[in-house]
matplotlib code that plots the C-alpha trace (Angstrom):
import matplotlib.pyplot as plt

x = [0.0, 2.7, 3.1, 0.2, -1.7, 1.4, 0.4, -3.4, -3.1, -5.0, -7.3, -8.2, -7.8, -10.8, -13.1, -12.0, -12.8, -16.1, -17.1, -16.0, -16.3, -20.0, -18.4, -15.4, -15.7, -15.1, -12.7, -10.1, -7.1, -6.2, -2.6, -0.8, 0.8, 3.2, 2.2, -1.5, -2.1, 0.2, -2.1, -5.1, -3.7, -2.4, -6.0, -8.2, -6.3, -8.1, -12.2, -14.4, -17.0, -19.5, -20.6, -20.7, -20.2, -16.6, -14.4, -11.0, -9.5, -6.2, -4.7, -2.8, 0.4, 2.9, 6.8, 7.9, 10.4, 11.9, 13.9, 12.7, 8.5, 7.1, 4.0, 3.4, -0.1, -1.8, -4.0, -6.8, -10.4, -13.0, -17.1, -17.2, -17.0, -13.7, -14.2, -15.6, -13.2, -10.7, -11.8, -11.5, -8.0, -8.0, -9.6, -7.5, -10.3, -8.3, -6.2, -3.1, -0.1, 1.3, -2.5, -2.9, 0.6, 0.8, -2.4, -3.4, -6.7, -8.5, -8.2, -11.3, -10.6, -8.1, -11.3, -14.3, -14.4, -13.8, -16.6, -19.5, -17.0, -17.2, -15.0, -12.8, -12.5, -11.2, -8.7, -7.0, -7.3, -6.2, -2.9, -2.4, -2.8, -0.3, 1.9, 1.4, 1.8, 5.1, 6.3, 5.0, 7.9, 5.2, 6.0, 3.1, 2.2, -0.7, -2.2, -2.2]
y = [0.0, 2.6, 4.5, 3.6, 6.7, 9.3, 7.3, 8.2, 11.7, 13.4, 11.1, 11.2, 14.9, 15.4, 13.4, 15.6, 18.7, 17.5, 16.0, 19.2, 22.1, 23.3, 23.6, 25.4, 29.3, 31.8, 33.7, 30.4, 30.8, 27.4, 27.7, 28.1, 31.5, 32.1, 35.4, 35.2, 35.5, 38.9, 40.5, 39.1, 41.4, 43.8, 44.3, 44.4, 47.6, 49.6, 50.4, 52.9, 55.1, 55.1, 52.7, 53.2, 51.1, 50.7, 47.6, 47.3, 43.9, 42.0, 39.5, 36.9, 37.8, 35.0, 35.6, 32.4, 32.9, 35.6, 35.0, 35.4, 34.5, 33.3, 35.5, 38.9, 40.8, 43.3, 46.1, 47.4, 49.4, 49.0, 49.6, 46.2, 43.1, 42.0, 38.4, 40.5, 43.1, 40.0, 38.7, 42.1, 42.5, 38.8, 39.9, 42.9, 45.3, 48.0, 45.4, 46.4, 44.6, 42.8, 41.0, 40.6, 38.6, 37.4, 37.1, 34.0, 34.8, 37.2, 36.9, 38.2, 37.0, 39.7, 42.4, 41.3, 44.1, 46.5, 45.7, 48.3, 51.8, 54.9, 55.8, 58.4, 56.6, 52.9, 55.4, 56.2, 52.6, 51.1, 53.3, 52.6, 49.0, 48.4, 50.5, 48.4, 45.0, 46.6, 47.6, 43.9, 42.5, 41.7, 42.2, 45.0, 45.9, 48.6, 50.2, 53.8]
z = [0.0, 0.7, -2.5, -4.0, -2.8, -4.5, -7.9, -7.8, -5.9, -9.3, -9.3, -5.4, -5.2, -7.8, -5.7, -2.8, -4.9, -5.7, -2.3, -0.4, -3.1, -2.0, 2.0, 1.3, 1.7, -1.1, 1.1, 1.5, -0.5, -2.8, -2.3, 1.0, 1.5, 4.5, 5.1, 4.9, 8.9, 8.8, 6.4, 8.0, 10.9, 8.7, 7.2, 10.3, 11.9, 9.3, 9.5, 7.5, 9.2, 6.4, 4.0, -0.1, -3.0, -3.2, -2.0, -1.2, -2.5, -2.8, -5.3, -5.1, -7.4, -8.7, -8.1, -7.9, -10.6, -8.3, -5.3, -1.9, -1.0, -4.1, -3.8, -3.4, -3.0, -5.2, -3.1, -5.4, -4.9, -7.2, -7.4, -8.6, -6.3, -5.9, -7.8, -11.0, -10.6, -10.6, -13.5, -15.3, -14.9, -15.8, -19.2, -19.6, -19.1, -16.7, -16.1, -13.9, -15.6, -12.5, -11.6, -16.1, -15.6, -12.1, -11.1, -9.4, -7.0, -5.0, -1.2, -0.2, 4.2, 5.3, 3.4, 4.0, 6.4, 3.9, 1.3, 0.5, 2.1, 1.0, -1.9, 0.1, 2.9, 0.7, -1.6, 1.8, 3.3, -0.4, -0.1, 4.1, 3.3, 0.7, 2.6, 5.6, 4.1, 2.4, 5.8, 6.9, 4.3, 1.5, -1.7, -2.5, -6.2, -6.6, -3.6, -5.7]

ax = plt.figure().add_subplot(projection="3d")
ax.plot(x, y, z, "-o")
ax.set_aspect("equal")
plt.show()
């Protein structure tokens, strides 16, 4: 039996996916990123005092080709949800180069608090945040 498992792991990892898909959150990253509980923290020091129509999201970026982490985080604010807005720059529709080339998912956890703000207040929290993960030792693109 030992080894048997490694040479059926496709196989067993698509009955997984479609035994467990429907429980699995929309917020739970598919990959494991080291620094995923920093900008969980990172995220929940900032709040905004009025709600709006804009949400601040991040994306998942690709580096592994780089040395060092092999992802880093995209900061972004948009009036669209942060799945379609994902999919945009996925499309090239206002597509930021680094999430157009690098782009691997949303992670919606660490902003879920910052969904449906008011526009001022998620241009100033897009800009904190990216500094803060920066300053955090993520490898930040966007966040303008």
């Amino acid at each position: 039996m030992r080894n048997e498992f490694a040479a059926h792991i496709e196989r067993a990892l698509d009955q997984l996916w479609k035994r467990a898909a429907p429980t699995i959150p929309d917020w739970l990253p598919m990959r494991y990123v080291s620094w995923l509980p920093v900008a969980y923290d990172v995220a929940a020091r900032f709040t905004s005092q009025a709600r709006g129509r804009t949400n601040v999201y991040l994306v998942l970026l690709d580096f592994s080709e780089r040395r060092g982490d092999d992802h880093g985080v995209y900061v972004g604010m948009s009036r669209y949800s942060p799945a379609q807005r994902f999919d945009q720059h996925k499309a090239g529709i206002r597509a930021a180069g680094s999430v157009l080339k690098r782009g691997l998912e949303v992670l919606t956890g660490p902003t879920l608090h910052l969904q449906h703000i008011k526009r001022s207040d998620a241009a100033r929290i897009e800009g904190a945040l990216a500094g803060a993960l920066a300053d955090a030792g993520i490898r930040v693109e966007g966040g303008h």
